[in-house]
N, C-alpha and C positions, 0 to 999 in steps of 0.2 A: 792848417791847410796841409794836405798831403797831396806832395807831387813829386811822380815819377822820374827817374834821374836819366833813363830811356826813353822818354814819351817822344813817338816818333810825328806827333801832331802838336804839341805847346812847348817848342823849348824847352830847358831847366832852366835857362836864363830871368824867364818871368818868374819864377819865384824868389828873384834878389828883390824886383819888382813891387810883386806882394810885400814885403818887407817894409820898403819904401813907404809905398802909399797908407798902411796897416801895421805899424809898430809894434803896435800890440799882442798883434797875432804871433799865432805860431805857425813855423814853417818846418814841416818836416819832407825832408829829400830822402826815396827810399830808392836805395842804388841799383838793387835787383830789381824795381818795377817800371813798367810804360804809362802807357796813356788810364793804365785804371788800376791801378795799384791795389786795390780792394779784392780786385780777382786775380793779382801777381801773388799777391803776397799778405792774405786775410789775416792770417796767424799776427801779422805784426802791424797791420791796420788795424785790427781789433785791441790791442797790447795798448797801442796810441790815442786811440778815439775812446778806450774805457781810460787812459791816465788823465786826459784831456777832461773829459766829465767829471770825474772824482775831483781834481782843482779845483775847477769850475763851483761845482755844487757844495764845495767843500769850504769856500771863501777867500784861497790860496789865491795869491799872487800867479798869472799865467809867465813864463818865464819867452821873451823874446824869440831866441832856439834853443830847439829842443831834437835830441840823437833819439830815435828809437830805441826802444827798452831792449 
């Protein structure tokens, strides 16, 4: 999950949230983006969502949290 650390519409607070409910996931907080972080900050939504697949597809353990690349 990627979310905005600006999102001036869902808190950052729900993604401790996500956490919570979804253990497993990954929560990645991008400190330069808002409410749509894909169009803040492509270059490193792309960076996350191609690391995030490569695990994935790869059979790799998904790690709790995770810093952008």
């Amino acid at each position: 999950m990627l979310w905005g650390a600006r999102d001036a519409f869902v808190d950052v607070r729900y993604a401790q949230r996500q956490r919570e409910t979804f253990p497993r996931a990954e929560v990645v907080i991008l400190d330069d983006s808002g409410h749509w972080p894909m169009i803040d900050n492509p270059t490193t939504v792309e960076r996350v969502v191609t690391g995030f697949l490569r695990r994935r597809l790869s059979g790799r353990e998904v790690k709790h949290d995770v810093d952008p690349p």
